[in-house]
C-alpha positions in Angstrom: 146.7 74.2 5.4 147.4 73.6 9.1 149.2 70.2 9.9 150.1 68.9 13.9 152.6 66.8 15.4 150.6 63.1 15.4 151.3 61.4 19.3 155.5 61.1 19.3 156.2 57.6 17.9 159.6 57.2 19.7 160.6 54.0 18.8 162.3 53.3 15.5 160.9 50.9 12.8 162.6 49.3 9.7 160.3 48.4 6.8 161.7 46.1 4.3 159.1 45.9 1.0 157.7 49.1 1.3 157.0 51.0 -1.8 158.5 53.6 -2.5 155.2 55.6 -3.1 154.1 54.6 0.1 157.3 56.0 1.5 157.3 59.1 -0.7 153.5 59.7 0.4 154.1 59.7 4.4 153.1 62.6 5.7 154.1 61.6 9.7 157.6 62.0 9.1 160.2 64.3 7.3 163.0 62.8 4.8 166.1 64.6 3.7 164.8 66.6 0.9 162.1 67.8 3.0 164.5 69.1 5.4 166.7 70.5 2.7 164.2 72.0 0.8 163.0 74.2 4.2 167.1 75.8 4.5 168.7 78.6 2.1 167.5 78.5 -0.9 164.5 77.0 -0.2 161.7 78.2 2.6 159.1 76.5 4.6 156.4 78.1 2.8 157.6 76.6 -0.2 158.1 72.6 1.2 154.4 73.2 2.2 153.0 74.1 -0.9 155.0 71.0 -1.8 154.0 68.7 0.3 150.2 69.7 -0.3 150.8 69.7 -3.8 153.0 66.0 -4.5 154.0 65.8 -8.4 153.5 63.4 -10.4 156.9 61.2 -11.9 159.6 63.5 -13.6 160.3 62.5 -17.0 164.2 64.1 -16.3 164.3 61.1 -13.6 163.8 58.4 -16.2 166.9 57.3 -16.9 168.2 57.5 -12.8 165.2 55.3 -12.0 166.5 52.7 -14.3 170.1 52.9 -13.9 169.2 52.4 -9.8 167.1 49.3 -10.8 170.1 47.7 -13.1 172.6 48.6 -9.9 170.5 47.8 -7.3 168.1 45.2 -8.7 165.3 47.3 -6.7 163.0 49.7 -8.3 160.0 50.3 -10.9 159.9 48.1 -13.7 160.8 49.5 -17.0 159.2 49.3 -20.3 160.8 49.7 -23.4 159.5 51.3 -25.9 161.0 50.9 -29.3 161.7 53.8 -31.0 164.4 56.0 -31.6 162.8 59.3 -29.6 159.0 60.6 -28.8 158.0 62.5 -31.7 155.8 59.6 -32.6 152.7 59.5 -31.4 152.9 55.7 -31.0 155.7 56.1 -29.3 154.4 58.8 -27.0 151.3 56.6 -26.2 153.1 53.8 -25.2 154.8 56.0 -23.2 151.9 57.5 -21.5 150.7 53.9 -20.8 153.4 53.0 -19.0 153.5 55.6 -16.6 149.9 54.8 -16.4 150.8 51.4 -15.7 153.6 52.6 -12.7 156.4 51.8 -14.8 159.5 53.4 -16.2 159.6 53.6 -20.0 162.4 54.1 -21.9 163.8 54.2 -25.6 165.9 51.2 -26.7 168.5 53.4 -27.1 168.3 54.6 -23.4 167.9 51.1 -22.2 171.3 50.0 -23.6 172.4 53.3 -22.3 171.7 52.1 -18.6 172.6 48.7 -19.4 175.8 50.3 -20.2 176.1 52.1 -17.3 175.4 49.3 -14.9 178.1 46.9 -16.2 180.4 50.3 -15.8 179.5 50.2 -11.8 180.2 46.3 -11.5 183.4 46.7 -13.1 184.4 49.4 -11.0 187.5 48.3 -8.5 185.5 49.8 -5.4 182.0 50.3 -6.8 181.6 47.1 -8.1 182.7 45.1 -4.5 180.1 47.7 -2.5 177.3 46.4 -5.4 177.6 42.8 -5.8 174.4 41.2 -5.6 172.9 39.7 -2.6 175.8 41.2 -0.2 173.7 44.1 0.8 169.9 45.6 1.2 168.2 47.4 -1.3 166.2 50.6 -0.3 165.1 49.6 3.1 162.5 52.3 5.0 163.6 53.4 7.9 161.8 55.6 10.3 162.5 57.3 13.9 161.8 60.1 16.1 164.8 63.1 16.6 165.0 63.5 20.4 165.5 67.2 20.2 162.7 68.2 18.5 160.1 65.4 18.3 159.7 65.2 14.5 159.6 61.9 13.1 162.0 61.1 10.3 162.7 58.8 7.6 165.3 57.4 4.9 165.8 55.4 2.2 169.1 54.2 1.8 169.9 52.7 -1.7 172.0 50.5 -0.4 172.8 48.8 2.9 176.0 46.3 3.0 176.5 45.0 6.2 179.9 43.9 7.5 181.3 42.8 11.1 181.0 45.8 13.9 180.3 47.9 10.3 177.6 49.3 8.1 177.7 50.7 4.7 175.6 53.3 4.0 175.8 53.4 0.0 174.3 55.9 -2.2 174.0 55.9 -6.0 174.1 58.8 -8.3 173.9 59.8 -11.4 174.8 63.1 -12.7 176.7 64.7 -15.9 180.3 64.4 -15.2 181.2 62.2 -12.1 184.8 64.5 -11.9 185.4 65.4 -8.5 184.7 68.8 -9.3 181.6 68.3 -10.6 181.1 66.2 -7.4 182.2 68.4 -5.0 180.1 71.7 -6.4 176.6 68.4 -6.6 177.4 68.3 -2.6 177.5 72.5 -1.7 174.2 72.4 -4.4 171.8 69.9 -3.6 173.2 69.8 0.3 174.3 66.0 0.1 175.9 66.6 3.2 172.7 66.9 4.9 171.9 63.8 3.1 174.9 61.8 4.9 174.3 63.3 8.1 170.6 62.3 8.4 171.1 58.8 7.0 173.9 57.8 9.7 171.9 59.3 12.6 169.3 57.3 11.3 171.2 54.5 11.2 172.5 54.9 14.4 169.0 55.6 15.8 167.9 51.8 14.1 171.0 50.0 14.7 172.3 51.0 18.1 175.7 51.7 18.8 176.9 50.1 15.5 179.8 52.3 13.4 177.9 53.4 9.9 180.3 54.8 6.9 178.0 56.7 4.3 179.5 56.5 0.8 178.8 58.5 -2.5 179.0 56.6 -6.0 178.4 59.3 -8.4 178.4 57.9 -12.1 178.6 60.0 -15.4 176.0 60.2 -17.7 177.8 60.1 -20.7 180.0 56.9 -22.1 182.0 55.6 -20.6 180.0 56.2 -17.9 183.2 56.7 -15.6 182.3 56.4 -12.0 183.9 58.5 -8.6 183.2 56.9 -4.7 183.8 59.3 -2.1 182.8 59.7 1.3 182.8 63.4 2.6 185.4 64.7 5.5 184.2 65.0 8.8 184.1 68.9 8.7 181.4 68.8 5.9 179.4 66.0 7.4 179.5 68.0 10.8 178.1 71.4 8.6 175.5 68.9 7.1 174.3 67.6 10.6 174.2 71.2 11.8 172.0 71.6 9.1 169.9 69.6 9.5 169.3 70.1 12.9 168.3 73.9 12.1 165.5 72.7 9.8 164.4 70.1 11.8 163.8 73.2 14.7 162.5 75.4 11.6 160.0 71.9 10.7 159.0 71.6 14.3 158.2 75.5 14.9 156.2 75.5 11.6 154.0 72.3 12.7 153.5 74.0 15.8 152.6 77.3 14.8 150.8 76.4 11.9 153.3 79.2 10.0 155.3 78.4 7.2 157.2 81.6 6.2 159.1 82.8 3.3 162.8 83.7 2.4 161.6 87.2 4.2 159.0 86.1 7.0 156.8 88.4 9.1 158.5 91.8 8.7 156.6 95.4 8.5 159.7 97.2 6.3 161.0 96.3 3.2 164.5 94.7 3.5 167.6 95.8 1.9 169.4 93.3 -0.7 173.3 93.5 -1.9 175.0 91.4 -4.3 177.1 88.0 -3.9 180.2 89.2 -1.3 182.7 88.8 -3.8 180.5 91.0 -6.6 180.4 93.6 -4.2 184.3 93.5 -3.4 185.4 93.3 -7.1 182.6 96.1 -8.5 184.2 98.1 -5.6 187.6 97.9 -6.2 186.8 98.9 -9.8 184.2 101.6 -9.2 184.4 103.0 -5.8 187.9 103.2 -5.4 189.7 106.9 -5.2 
């Protein structure tokens, strides 16, 4: 399928109230994981199939869904279904109903589990402060046009709190273990870095001239659901903007061309392949050596 470049919007636009299925289902603009998913180990060919292919809701997202609703107050609304798991089928047809009915469903025990974790973040010392209720914006839309290429992108901050001369860009996350090592290898995995980058240029690009700090709360999914804020160096941040602004030339060429390769692209010879740098050091040392 061939897409092309809709009439440059250049102007930025903030939505507050939008859904997030409406957001999710734009197909003018680009967000981060579209961008992310286009770069090493992703392709183009394969954010193309995805975005002419859009999945349905991820049962492994369940329980982030409704931890960002008890954090952020904003969100799908849950049902809970009482039972302790699925292997009922009264149970697994309640379930089915409420993702029928756009809603989250969860097992009472998963519910408390959330609940759990929520009164974890607003007891925090520094996540709790960036949290408190009715000091900041919950998952405002926000879309504009990058100069250097003329693709229109978008975010979806979780969280905006805005303070004198200063905005706070603040994401929630949960994962396993909120260590900082954990953390750390979550950023180089998923590319959060690109994340940050894109979300304060699109801040910047909405808000002017107006300072932005993007902040990480990762929390762990297991009690005591112990929580780590971070904000990334500049040196990462400055690798995630660079990043991005490789897919967003990789995005634009594809639109244009109406070619979305793979990992190997139009070649006529087959490629050679090695293994991971260090393998190939180490099995050498062993193996090769006189």
């Amino acid at each position: 399928m061939t897409t092309t470049l809709e009439p440059p919007v250049t102007a930025p636009v903030v939505i507050d109230g939008m859904s997030a299925d409406d957001y999710h289902a734009d197909r003018a603009s680009i967000s981060s994981t579209g961008l992310r998913k286009i770069l090493n180990p992703g392709c183009p060919a394969q954010l193309r199939y995805d975005l002419d292919h859009p999945q349905g809701p991820k049962k492994e997202f369940d329980l982030g869904h409704a931890a960002h609703l008890m954090v952020l107050g904003e969100g799908p609304e849950l049902a809970v279904i009482d039972y302790p798991d699925w292997r009922k089928k009264d149970a697994q047809l309640e379930r089915d109903e409420a993702y029928a009915e756009g809603k989250v469903p969860l097992l009472t025990k998963d519910h408390d589990m959330v609940q759990a974790m929520a009164d974890a973040i607003r007891q925090h010392p520094l996540a709790g402060p960036l949290f408190t209720p009715g000091t900041g914006v919950a998952e405002q839309s926000i879309f504009w046009t990058d100069p250097a290429t003329g693709v229109r992108c978008r975010i979806r901050p979780d969280w905006l709190k805005q303070l004198p001369g200063l905005t706070l860009c603040v994401d929630y996350k949960t994962i396993k273990s909120a260590d900082p090592d954990t953390v750390s290898k979550a950023i180089r995995d998923h590319a959060y870095h690109q994340q940050d980058a894109l979300y304060t240029d699109g801040l910047y690009a909405a808000r002017g001239t107006e300072d932005v700090r993007f902040i990480f709360v990762f929390q762990s999914k297991i009690a005591p659901y112990l929580v780590t804020v971070r904000e990334l160096t500049d040196q990462v941040r400055d690798i995630g903007r660079a990043r991005n602004e490789r897919a967003l030339r990789t995005y634009a060429d594809c639109i244009a061309t109406g070619n979305w390769p793979d990992w190997t692209g139009p070649v006529t010879t087959i490629p050679t392949i090695s293994m991971p740098a260090w393998a190939v050091l180490t099995e050498a040392e062993e193996y090769l050596k006189p």
